[in-house]
C-alpha positions as CSV (number, residue, x, y, z in Angstrom):
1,X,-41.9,-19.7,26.2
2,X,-39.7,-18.7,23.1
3,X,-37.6,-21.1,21.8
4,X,-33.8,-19.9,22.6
5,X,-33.2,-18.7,19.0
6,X,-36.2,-16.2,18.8
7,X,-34.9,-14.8,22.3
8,X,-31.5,-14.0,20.4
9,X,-33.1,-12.2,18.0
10,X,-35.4,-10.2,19.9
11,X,-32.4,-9.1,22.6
12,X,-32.2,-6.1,22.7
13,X,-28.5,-5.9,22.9
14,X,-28.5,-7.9,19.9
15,X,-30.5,-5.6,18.0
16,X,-28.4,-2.6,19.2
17,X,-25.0,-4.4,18.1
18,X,-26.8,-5.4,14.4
19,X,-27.9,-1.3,13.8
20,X,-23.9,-0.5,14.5
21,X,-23.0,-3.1,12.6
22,X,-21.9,-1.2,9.6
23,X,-20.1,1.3,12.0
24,X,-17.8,-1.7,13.3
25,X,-17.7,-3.3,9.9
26,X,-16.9,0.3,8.2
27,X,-14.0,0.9,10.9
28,X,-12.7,-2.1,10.5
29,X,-12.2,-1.9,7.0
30,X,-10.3,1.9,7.2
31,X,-8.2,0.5,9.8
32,X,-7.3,-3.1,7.5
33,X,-7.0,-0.1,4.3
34,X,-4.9,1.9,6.5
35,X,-2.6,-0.6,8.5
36,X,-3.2,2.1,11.5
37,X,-6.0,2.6,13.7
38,X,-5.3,6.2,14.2
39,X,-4.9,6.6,10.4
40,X,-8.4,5.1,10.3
41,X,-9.9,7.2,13.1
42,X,-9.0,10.5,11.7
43,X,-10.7,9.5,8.5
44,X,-13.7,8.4,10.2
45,X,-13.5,11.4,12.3
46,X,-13.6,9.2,15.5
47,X,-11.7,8.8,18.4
48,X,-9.0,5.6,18.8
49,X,-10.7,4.1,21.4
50,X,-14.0,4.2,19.9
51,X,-12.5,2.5,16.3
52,X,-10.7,0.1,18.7
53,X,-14.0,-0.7,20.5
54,X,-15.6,-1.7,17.5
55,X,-12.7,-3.9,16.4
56,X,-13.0,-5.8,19.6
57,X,-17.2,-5.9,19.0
58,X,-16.1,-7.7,15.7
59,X,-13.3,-9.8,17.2
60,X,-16.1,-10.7,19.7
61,X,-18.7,-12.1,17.5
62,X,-16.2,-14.3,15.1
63,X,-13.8,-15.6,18.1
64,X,-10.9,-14.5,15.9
65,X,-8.3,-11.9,16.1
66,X,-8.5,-9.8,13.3
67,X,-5.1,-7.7,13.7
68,X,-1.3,-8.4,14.5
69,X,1.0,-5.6,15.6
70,X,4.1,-5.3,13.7
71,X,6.1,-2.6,15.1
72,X,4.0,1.3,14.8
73,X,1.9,-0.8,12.4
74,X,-1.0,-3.7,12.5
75,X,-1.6,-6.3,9.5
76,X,-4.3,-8.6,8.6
77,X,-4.3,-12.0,10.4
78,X,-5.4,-14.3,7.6
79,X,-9.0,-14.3,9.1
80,X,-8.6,-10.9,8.9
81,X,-7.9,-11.0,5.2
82,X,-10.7,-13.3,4.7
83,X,-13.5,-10.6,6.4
84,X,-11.7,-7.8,5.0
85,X,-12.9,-9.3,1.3
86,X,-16.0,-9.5,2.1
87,X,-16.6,-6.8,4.2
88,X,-15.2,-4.0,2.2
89,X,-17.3,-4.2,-1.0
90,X,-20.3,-4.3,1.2
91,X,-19.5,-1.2,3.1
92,X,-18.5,0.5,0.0
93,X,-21.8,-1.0,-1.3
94,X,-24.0,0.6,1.6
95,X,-22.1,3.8,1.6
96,X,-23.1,4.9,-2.5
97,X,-26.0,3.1,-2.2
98,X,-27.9,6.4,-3.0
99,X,-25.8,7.4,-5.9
100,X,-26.0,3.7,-7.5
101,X,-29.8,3.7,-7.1
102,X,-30.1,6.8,-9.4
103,X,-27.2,6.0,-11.7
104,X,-29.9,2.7,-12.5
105,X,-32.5,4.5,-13.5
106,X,-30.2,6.8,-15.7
107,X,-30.2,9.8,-13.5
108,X,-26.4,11.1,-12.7
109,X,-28.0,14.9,-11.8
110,X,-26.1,15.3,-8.4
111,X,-23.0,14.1,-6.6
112,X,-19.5,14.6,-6.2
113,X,-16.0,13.3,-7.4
114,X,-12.5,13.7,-6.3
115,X,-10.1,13.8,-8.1
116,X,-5.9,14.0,-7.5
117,X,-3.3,14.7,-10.0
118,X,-0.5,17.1,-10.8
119,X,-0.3,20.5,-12.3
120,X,0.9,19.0,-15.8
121,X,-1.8,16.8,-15.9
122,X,-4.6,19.3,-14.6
123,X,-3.2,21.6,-17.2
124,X,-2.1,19.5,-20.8
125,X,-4.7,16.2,-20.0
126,X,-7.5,17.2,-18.0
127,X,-9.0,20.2,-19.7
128,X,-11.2,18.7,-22.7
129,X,-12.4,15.4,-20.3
130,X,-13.5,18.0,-17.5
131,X,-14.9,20.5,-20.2
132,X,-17.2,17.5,-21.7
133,X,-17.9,16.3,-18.6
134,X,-18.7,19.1,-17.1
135,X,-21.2,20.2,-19.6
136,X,-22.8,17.1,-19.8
137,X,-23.5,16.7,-16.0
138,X,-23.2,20.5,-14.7
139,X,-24.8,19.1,-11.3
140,X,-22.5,16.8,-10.1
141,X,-19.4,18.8,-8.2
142,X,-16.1,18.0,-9.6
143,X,-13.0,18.7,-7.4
144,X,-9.7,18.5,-8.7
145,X,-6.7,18.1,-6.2
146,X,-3.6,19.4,-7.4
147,X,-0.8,17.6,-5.5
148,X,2.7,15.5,-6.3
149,X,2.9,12.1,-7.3
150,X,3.6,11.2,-4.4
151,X,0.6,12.8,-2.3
152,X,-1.9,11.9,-4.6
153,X,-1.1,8.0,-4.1
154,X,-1.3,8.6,-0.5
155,X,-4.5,10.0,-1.4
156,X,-5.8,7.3,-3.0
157,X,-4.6,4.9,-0.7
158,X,-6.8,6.8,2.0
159,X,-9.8,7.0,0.0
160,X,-9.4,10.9,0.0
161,X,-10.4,11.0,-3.6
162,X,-12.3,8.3,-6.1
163,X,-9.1,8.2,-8.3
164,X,-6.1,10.0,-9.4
165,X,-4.9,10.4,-12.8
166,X,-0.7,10.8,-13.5
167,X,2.1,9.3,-15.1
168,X,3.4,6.0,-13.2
169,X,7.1,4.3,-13.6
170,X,6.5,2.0,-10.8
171,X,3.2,0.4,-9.6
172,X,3.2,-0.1,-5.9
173,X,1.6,-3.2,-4.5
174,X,-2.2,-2.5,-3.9
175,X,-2.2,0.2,-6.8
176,X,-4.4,-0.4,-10.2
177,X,-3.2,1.9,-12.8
178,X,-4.8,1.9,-16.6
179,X,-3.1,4.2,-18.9
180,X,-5.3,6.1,-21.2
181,X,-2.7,8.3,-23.1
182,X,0.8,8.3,-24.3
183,X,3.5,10.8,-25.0
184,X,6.9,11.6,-26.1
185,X,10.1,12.5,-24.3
186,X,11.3,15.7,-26.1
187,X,14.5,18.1,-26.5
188,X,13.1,21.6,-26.2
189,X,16.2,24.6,-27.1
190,X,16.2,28.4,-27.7
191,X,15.0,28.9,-31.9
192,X,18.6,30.0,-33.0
193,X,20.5,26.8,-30.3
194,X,23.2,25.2,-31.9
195,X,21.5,22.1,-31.5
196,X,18.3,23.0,-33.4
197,X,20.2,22.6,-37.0
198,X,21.4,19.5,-36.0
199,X,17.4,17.9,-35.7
200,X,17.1,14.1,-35.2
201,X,20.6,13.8,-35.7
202,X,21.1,15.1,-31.4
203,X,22.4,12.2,-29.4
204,X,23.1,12.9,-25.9
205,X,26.8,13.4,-26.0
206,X,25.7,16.2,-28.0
207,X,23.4,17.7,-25.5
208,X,26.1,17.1,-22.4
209,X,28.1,20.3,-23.0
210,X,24.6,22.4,-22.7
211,X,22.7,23.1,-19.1
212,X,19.3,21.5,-18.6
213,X,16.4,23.2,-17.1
214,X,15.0,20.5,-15.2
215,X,11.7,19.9,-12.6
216,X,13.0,19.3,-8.8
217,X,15.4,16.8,-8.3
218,X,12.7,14.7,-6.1
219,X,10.3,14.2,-9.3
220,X,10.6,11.7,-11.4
221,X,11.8,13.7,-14.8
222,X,15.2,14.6,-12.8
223,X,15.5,10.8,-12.0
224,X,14.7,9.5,-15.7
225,X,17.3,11.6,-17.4
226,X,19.7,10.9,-14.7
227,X,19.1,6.9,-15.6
228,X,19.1,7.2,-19.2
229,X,22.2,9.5,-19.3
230,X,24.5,6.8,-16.9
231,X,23.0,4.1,-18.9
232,X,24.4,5.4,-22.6
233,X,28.0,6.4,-20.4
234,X,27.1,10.0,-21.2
235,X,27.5,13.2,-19.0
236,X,25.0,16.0,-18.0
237,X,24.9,18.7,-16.2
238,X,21.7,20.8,-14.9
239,X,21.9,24.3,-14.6
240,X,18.4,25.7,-13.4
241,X,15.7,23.9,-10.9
242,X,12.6,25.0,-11.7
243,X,9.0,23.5,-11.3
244,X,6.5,23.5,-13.7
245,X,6.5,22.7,-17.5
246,X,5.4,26.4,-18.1
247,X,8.3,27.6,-16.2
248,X,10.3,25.7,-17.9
249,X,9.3,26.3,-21.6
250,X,9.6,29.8,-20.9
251,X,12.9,29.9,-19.2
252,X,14.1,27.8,-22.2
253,X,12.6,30.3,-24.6
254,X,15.0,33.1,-22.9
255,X,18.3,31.0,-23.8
256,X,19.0,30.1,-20.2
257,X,18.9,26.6,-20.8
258,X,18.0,23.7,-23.0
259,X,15.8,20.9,-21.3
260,X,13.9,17.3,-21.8
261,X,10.0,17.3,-21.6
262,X,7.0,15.1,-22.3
263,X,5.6,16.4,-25.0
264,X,2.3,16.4,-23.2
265,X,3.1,20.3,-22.1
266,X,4.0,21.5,-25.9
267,X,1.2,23.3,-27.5
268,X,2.7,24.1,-30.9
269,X,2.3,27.9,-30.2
270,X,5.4,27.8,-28.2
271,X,9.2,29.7,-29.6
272,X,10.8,26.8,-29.3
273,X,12.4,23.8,-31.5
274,X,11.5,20.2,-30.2
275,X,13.3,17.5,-31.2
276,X,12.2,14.1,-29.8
277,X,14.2,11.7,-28.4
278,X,12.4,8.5,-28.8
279,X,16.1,6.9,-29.4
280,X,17.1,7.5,-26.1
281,X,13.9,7.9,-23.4
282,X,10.6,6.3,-22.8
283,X,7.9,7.2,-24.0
284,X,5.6,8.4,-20.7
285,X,2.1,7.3,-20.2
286,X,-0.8,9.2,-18.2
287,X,-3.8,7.4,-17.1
288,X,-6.2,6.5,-13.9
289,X,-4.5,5.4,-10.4
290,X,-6.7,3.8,-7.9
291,X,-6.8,1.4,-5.2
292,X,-7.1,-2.2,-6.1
293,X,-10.4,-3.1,-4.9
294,X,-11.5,0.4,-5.2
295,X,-15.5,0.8,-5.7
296,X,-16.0,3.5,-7.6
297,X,-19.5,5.5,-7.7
298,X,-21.7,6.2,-11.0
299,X,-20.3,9.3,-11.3
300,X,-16.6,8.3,-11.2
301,X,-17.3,5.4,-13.7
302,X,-18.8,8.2,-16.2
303,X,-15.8,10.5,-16.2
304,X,-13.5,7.8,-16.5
305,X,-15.0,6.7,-19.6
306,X,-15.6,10.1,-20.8
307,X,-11.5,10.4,-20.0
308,X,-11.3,7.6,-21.9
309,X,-13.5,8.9,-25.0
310,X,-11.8,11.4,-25.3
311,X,-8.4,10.4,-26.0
312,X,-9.4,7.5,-28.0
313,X,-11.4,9.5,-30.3
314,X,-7.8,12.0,-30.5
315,X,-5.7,8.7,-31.2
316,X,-8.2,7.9,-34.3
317,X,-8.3,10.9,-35.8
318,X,-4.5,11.3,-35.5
319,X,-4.0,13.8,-33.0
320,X,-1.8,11.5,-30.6
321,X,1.1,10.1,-31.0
């Protein structure tokens, strides 16, 4: 007769519950990532019940709870917490497993990254780090999401996409953000403004009399000037919402406004006189957003660096501020 032990291991429920394993282990994780089981389902593409089931499979096997309920939401127990850490990279682990076995042997020929940032960044940061990367690895599938701020941290927080890459004032808890660029606020007016003979002389009493052109109030540009103006006890009025730098530069270039950019939109080719305003603003930083914990595959790794590359090798040969 077996010994007890053996008898474990050749059960067959017991093999059945170790091949589903990574299922419960997986769903478990979404759901700790997510704080919501339904949040977790629909990125799974499972039913509740089912990610619930494999919760309680889990639950089972360690005699723990691995959840609390507060309110709509559920948060870690501190055994929870404890499994989640070592759970997650394994899943993550098992999931690219394919992709990190050819990245070893030096061959990045296939694959896929996500990507989610806004239409300024897609358009002023992104174009030379896609360009090189694309041309250096034409089979791996870049898609770039182009979404707010605000969606593509909810983005990254759900795992939608490997990483964003934006401008950050505040770092939410849970976030890692690494900026790889810097740029300078800037006073854009018609050619012939009044306030384009006066140079780096401008202070912002100067510009109050004059209506800004600014990006929807919801954005972070509105909420910046609005700051910095109350802060120095100086008015301002805007006098045109409109979104998108282009708009904006070209509204501005049609006397209907003055406004105050990053200077990452400004080509040099524009009709415009710029005048910065380190005096007054920060300067704004763009660079990679991702969850803290966050495994990312070969081919994410590569065009980071190669984001990276690329604006180092601009800040050494002078052609960053």
């Amino acid at each position: 007769m077996p010994p007890h032990g053996d008898d474990h291991v050749s059960n067959p429920a017991n093999i059945y519950y170790k091949q589903n394993r990574l299922k419960q282990l997986r769903a478990f994780c979404r759901t700790a990532r997510f704080g919501s089981i339904s949040l977790a389902a629909e990125s799974l593409f499972l039913s509740q019940p089912s990610v619930s089931l494999q919760i309680q499979a889990l639950e089972r096997e360690f005699g723990i709870s691995l959840f609390e309920r507060r309110g709509p939401m559920i948060k870690l127990t501190p055994e929870g917490e404890a499994l989640y850490k070592l759970a997650d990279p394994l899943v993550e682990g098992v999931d690219k497993l394919h992709e990190t076995f050819a990245a070893r042997f030096g061959r990045l020929e296939s694959g896929e990254i996500n990507i989610a940032a806004g239409e300024s960044t897609i358009l002023y940061v992104l174009p030379a780090p896609v360009r090189s990367f694309c041309q250096t690895y034409p089979g791996i599938k870049l898609k770039l999401h182009n979404v707010t701020g605000r969606d593509g941290l909810a983005m990254v927080h759900r795992d939608e996409v490997d990483f964003a890459v934006g401008s950050m004032l505040e770092i939410p808890d849970g976030i890692f953000y690494k900026p790889v660029v810097t740029y300078n606020p800037t006073l854009i007016t018609p050619l012939n403004h009044p306030l384009a003979a006066k140079g780096l002389n401008v202070t912002l009493d100067d510009i109050s009399p004059y209506g800004l052109i600014l990006p929807p109030r919801h954005l972070s540009t509105w909420r910046i000037v609005d700051l910095v103006f109350n802060q120095n006890k100086a008015s301002y009025r805007v006098s045109l919402e409109a979104g998108g730098w282009e708009v904006i530069k070209k509204y501005v270039e049609l006397g209907l406004g003055i406004s105050i950019v990053t200077d990452v939109c400004l080509t040099g080719n524009e009709a415009l006189c710029r005048i910065p305003l380190n005096r007054f603003f920060p300067q704004r930083s763009y660079g990679i957003v991702m969850r803290q914990g966050r495994h990312l595959s070969p081919q994410a790794k590569r065009f980071i660096a190669i984001l990276e590359m690329a604006y180092d090798a601009e800040a050494h040969t002078g052609l960053v501020d």
